[in-house]
C-alpha positions as CSV (number, residue, x, y, z in Angstrom):
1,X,151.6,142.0,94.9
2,X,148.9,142.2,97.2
3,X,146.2,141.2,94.1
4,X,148.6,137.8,93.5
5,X,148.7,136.9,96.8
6,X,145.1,137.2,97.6
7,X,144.9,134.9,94.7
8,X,147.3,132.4,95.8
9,X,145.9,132.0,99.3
10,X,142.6,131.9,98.0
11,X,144.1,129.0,96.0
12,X,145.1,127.6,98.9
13,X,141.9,127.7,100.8
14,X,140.2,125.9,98.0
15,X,143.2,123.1,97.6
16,X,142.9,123.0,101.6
17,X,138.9,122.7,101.2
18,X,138.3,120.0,98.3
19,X,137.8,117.3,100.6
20,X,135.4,119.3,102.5
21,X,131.7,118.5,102.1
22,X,129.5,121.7,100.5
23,X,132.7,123.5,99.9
24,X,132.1,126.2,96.8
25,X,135.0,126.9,95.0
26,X,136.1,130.7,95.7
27,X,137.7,133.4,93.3
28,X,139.1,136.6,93.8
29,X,137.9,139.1,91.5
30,X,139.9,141.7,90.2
31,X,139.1,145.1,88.7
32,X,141.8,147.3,87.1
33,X,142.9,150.8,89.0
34,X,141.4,154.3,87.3
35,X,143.9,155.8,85.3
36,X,146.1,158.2,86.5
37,X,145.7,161.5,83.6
38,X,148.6,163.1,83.0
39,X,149.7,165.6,79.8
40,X,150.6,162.4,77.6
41,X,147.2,160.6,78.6
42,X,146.2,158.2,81.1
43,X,148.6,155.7,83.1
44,X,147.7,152.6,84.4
45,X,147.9,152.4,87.8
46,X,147.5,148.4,88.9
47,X,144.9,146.4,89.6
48,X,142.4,146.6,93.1
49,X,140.5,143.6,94.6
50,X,136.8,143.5,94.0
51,X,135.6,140.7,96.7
52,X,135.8,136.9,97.2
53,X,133.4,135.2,94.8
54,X,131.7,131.9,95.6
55,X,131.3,129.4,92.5
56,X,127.6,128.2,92.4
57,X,124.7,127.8,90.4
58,X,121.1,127.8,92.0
59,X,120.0,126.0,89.4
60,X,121.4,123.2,89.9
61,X,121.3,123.6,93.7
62,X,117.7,123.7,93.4
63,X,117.8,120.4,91.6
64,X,120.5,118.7,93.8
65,X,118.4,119.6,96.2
66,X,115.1,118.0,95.1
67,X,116.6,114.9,93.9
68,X,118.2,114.2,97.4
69,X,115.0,114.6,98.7
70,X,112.8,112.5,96.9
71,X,116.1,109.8,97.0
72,X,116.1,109.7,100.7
73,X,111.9,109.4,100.9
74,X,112.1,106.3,98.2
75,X,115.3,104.6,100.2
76,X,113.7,105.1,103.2
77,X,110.5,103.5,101.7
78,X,112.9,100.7,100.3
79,X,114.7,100.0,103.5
80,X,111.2,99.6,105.6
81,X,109.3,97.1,102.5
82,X,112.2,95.0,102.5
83,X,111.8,94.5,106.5
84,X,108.1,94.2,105.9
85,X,108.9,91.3,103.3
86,X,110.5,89.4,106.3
87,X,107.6,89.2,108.2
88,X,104.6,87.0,106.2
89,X,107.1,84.7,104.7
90,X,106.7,81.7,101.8
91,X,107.3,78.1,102.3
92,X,106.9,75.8,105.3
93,X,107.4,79.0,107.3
94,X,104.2,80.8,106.3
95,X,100.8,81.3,107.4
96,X,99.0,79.5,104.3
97,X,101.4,76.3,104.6
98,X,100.2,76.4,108.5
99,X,96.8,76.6,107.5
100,X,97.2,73.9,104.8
101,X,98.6,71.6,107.7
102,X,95.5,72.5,110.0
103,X,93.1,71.2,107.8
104,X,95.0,68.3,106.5
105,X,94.9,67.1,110.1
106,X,91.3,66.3,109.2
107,X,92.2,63.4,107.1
108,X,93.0,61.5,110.4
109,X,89.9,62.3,111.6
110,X,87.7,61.6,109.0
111,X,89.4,58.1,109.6
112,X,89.1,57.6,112.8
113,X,86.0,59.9,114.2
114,X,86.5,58.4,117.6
115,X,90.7,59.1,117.6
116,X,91.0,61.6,120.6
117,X,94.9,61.9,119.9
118,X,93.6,62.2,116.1
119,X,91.3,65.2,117.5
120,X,94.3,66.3,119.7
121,X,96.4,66.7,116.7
122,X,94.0,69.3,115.3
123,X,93.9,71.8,118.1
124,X,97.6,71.2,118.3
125,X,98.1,72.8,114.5
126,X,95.4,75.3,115.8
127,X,97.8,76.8,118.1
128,X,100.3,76.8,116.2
129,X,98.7,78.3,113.3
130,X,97.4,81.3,115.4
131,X,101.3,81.5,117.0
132,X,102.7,82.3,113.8
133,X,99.5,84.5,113.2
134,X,100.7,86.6,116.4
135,X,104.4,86.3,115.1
136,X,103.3,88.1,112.1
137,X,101.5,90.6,114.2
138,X,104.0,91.1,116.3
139,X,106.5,91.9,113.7
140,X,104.3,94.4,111.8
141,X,104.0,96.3,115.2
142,X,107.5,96.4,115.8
143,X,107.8,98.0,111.8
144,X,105.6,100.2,113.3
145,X,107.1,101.3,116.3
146,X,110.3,101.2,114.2
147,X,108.4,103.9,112.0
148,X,107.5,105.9,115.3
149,X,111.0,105.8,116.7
150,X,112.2,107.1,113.2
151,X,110.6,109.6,112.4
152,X,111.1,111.0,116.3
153,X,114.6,110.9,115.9
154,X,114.3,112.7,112.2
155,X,112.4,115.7,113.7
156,X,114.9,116.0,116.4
157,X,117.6,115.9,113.8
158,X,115.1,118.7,111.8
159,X,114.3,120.8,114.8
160,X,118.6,120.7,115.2
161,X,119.1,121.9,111.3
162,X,116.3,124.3,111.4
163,X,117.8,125.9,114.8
164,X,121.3,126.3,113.3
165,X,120.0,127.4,109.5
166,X,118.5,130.2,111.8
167,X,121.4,131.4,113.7
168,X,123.8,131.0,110.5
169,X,120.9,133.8,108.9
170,X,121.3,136.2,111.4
171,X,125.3,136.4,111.1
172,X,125.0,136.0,107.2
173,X,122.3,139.2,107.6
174,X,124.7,141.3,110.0
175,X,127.6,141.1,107.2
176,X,125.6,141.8,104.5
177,X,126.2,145.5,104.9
178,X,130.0,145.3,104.3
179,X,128.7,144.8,100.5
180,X,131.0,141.3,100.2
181,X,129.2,137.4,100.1
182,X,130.7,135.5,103.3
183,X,131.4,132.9,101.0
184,X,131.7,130.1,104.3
185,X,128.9,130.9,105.9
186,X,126.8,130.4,102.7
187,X,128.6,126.8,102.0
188,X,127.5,125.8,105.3
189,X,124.2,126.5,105.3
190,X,123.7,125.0,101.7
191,X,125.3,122.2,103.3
192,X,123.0,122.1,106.3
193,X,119.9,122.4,103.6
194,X,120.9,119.6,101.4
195,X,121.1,117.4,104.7
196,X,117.1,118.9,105.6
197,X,116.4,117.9,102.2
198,X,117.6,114.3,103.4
199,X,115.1,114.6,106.5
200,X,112.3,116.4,104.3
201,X,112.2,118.4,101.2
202,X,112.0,122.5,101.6
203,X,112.0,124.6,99.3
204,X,114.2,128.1,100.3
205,X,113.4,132.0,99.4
206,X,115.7,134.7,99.9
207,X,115.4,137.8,101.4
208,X,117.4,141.2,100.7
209,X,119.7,141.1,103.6
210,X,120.8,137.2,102.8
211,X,118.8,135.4,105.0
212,X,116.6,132.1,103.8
213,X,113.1,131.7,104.6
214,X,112.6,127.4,104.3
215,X,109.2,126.0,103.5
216,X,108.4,122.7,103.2
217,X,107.1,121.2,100.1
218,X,103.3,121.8,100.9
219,X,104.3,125.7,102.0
220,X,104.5,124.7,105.4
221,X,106.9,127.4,106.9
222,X,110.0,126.3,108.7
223,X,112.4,129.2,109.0
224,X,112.0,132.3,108.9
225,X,115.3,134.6,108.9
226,X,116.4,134.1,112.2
227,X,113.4,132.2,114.0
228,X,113.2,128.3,113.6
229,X,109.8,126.6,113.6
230,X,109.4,123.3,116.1
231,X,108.3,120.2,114.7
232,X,107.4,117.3,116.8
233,X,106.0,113.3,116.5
234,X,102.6,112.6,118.0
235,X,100.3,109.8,118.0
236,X,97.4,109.9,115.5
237,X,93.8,111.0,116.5
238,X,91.9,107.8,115.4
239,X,94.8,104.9,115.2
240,X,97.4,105.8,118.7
241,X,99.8,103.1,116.9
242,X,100.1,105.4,114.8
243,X,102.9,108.6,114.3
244,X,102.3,112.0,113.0
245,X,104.6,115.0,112.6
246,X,103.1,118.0,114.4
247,X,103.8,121.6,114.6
248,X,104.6,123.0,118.2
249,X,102.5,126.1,118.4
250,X,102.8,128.6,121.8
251,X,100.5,127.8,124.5
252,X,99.6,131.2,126.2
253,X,98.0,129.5,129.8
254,X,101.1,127.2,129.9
255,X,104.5,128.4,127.8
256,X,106.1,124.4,128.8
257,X,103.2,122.8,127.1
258,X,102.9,124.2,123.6
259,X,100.1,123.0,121.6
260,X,101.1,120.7,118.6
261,X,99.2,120.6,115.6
262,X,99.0,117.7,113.4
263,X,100.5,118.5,109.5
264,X,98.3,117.0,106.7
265,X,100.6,114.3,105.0
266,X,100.2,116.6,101.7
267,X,102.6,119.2,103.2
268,X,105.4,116.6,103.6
269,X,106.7,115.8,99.8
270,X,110.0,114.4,100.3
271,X,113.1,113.1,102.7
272,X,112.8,110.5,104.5
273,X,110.0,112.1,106.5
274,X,107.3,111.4,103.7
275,X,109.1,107.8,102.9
276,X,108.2,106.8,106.3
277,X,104.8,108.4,106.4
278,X,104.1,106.3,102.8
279,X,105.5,102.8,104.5
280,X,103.1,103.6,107.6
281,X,100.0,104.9,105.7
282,X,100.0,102.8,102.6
283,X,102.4,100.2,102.6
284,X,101.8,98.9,106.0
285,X,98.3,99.7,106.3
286,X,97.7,97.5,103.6
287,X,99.6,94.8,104.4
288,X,97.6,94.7,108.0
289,X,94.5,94.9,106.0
290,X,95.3,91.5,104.1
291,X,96.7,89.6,107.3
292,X,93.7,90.9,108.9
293,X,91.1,89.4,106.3
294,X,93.6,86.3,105.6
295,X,92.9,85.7,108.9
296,X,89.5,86.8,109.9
297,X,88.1,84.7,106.5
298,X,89.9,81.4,107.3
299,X,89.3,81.5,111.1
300,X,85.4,82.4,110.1
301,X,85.4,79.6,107.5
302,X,86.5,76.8,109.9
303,X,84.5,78.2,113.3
304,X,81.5,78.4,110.8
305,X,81.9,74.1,109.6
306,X,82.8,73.6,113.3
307,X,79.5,75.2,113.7
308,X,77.4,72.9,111.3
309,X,78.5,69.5,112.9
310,X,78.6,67.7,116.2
311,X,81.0,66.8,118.8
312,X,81.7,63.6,120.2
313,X,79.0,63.9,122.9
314,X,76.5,65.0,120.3
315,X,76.2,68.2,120.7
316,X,76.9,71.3,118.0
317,X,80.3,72.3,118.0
318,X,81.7,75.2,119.9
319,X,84.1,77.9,117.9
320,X,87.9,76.5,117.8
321,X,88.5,80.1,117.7
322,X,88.0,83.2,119.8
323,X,89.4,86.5,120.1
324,X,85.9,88.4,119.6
325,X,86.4,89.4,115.7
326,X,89.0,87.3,114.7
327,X,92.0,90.0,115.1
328,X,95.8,89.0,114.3
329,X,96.1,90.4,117.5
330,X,93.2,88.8,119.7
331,X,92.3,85.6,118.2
332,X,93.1,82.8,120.2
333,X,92.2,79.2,120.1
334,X,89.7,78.7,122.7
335,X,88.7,74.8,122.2
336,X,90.4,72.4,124.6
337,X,89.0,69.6,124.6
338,X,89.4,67.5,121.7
339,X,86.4,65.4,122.1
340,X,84.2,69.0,121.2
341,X,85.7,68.6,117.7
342,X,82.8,68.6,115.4
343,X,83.3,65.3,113.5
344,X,80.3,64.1,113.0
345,X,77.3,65.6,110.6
346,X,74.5,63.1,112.1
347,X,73.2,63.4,115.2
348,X,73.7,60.3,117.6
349,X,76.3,58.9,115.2
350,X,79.4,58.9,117.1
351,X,81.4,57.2,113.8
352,X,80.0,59.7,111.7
353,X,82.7,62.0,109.9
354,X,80.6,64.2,107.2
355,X,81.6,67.4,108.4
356,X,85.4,66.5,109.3
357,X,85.5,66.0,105.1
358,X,83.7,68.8,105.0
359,X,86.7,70.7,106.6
360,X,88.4,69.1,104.4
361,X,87.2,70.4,101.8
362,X,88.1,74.2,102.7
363,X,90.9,73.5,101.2
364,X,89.8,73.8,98.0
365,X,86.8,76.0,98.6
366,X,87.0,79.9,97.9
367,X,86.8,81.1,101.8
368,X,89.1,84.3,101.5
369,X,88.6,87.5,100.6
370,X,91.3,90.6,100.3
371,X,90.2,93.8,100.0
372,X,86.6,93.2,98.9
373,X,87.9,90.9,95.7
374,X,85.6,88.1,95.0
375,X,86.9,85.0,97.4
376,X,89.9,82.7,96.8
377,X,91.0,79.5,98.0
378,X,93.4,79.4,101.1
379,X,96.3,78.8,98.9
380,X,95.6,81.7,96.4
381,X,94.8,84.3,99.1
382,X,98.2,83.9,101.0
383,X,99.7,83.8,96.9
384,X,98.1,87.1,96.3
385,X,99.1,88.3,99.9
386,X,102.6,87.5,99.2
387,X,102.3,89.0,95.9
388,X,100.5,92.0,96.9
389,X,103.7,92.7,99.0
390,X,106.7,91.5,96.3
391,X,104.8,94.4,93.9
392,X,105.1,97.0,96.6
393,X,109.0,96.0,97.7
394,X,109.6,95.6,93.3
395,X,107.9,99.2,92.7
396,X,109.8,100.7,95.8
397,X,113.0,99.1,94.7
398,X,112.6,100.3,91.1
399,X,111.6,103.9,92.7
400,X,114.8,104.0,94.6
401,X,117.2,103.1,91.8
402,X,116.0,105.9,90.2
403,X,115.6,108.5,92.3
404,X,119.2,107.3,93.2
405,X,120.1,107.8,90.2
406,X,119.5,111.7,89.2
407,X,120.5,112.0,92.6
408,X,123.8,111.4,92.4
409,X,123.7,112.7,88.1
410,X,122.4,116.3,89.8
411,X,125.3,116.1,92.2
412,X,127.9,115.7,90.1
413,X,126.9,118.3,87.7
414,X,127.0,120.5,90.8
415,X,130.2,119.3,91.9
416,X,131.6,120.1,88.1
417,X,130.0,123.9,88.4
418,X,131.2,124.6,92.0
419,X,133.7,122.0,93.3
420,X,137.1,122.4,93.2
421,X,139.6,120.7,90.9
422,X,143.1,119.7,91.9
423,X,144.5,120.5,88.2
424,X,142.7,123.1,87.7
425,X,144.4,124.8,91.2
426,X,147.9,123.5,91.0
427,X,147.9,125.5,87.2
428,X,146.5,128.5,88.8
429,X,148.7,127.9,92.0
430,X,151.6,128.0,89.5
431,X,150.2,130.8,87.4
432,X,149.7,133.5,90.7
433,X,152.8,132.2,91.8
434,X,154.4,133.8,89.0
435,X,152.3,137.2,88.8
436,X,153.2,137.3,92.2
437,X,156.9,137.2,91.2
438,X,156.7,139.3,88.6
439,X,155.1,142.0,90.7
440,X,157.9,141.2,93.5
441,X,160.4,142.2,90.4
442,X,159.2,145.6,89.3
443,X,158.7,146.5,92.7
444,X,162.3,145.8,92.8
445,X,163.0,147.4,89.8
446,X,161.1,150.6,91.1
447,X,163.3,150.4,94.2
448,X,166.7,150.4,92.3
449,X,165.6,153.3,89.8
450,X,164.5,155.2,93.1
451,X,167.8,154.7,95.0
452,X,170.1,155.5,91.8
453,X,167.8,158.8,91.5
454,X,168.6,159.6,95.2
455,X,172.3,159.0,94.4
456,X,172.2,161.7,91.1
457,X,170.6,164.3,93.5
458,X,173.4,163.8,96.3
């Protein structure tokens, strides 16, 4: 009796539990009783309780495991392209249709040299070129704070896992010695190391009294048994825009301050830890670089015309532009004064307007040029901008839907190995239900042979 109803509340537990996230599916193992020897052989004597086993496979746990890691680094990824997208956008609304306009404001004054509201009309689409050139800016810095702020509150949520991982190892370690599996404790701290592998990947190693030592992908070590490594976010050495994710080490002259050394990005292989690292480091980076030399070339290209003609007094013309090196971030349009638009390409020819055609003509000269690439027009630089960025967000979106994928293939062959079934329980439900029954009736049947025995003797 006792065997069957072990069962059936162990039945219960896992019909109470299939909702539950990380739940294994348990089992009571049974062992039959050593024979009792008598003259006529051996009797049977029952059946004893071994333990409580815990349905699992490490496997595919290992697997599970890996695939929700590199998921959650290539959704990250996914999520912080298709914000990046947002910001250098096509049409009327972009930089290289604002750029077009400035120059096309040229034709007026290659009409009209003398036309200070012409002239007026070009510094006007000056400004507002280099305002959408700051909105742009602006935007990438806020992905990048946004990458900052993440990855801060991912560590915390790290440093949270790690801490608890730690103190489940201790109590899993102190029942080790009654020689059974606490089947509960395990679940939830599988469960707590597939939600690390969300954050970042690890990879786990077990010692002989149950406890897991966590390393992250590039051996980094995170916990060991019942002590918990600290992670933290700093800002990078060379670039302060920049986040990194340090590890706190003690700091003998002052225990509150704890020195923080910077991890090499090759020790972070997975979560959403190395998706946001990749955006900030490769993604981002890169899309800076080609605002940067979008920018810096066309700003150079029409200070460096302005340069070559003369203003309406005569004289060379100053820079439209300023900003020192012609940053997204710094330039500014320092020309006022319309009548120091360089018009003319003749000295003491006020009508003259060679070198507003000649600004003209950047439209269709090759002025621009991303990352070192032989120069482009205006138009075909911000089209291989924009295109540089639609094959990062296509090959992230591609990377996601994959990775999604085998995430959720690997998750569901673990389910099938260690989940529990609702059929599959109400049959056993129904099946211990009976044994226990049936063990109910010959204990009955024992009691009833014993009592008419005690009757004979009287």
């Amino acid at each position: 009796m006792n065997a069957a109803r072990a069962m059936l509340d162990t039945t219960a537990h896992n019909i109470s539990n299939v909702n539950t996230p990380g739940y294994s599916r348990q089992r009571v193992e049974l062992a039959t009783e050593d024979g009792l020897y008598t003259g006529a052989g051996f009797f049977g004597r029952g059946v004893r309780l071994t333990t409580v086993s815990r349905a699992t496979n490490e496997a595919l746990s290992k697997e599970a495991n890996l695939n929700t890691a590199a998921s959650a680094s290539d959704a990250t990824r996914l999520s912080k392209l298709e914000q990046l997208e947002k910001a250098l956008p096509l049409g009327e609304a972009g930089l290289g249709y604002s750029a077009t306009q400035l120059l096309n404001t040229f034709v007026d004054v290659s009409n009209q040299p003398l036309d200070m509201s012409a002239r007026q009309v070009v510094l006007a689409r000056a400004q507002e070129w280099v305002s959408r050139v700051h909105t742009a800016d602006q935007q990438l810095n806020q992905l990048q704070n946004g990458v900052v702020t993440d990855l801060t509150l991912n560590v915390e949520q790290i440093n949270s896992l790690t801490s608890n991982i730690a103190g489940i190892n201790q109590s899993i370690a102190a029942l080790k010695g009654s020689g059974h599996a606490p089947n509960d404790l395990l679940d939830r701290r599988d469960k707590m190391i597939s939600d690390l592998n969300k954050l970042v990947q690890v990879n786990a190693v077990e010692a002989d009294d149950g406890s897991l030592s966590l390393f992250m992908g590039g051996g980094q070590l995170l916990v060991l048994s019942n002590t918990a490594q600290t992670l933290s976010v700093v800002r990078d050495l060379n670039n302060s825009a920049l986040g990194r994710v340090a590890l706190q080490t003690p700091n003998p002259a002052d225990p509150s301050q704890p020195f923080n050394r910077i991890l090499d990005s090759s020790q972070i292989t997975g979560g959403a830890i190395q998706g946001l690292l990749s955006f900030q480091d490769m993604d981002l980076a890169a899309t800076r670089q080609d605002l940067q030399d979008f920018v810096s070339g066309f700003a150079t290209a029409v200070d460096t015309q302005q340069s070559a003609g003369l203003s309406a007094p005569g004289v060379a013309g100053a820079p439209i532009f300023g900003g020192g090196p012609y940053t997204p971030t710094d330039i500014t349009v320092t020309l006022t004064d319309p009548a120091g638009l360089a018009a003319s390409g003749t000295p003491f020819s006020a009508s003259d307007n060679a070198n507003a055609r000649a600004m003209l003509d950047l439209r269709d000269d090759a002025i621009i040029s991303l990352n070192n690439l032989p120069p482009s027009t205006l138009t075909d630089a911000y089209s291989q901008m924009i295109g540089n960025m639609g094959v990062l967000v296509q090959t992230g979106r591609t990377a996601a839907s994959i990775s999604s994928t085998l995430e959720t293939n690997s998750a569901q062959m673990l389910s099938a190995e260690s989940g529990v079934n609702l059929d599959e329980e109400a049959s056993r439900l129904i099946q211990f239900q009976q044994s226990y029954q049936a063990a109910a009736k010959v204990l009955q049947v024992a009691q009833t042979v014993f009592d008419t025995l005690l009757n004979i003797s009287r």
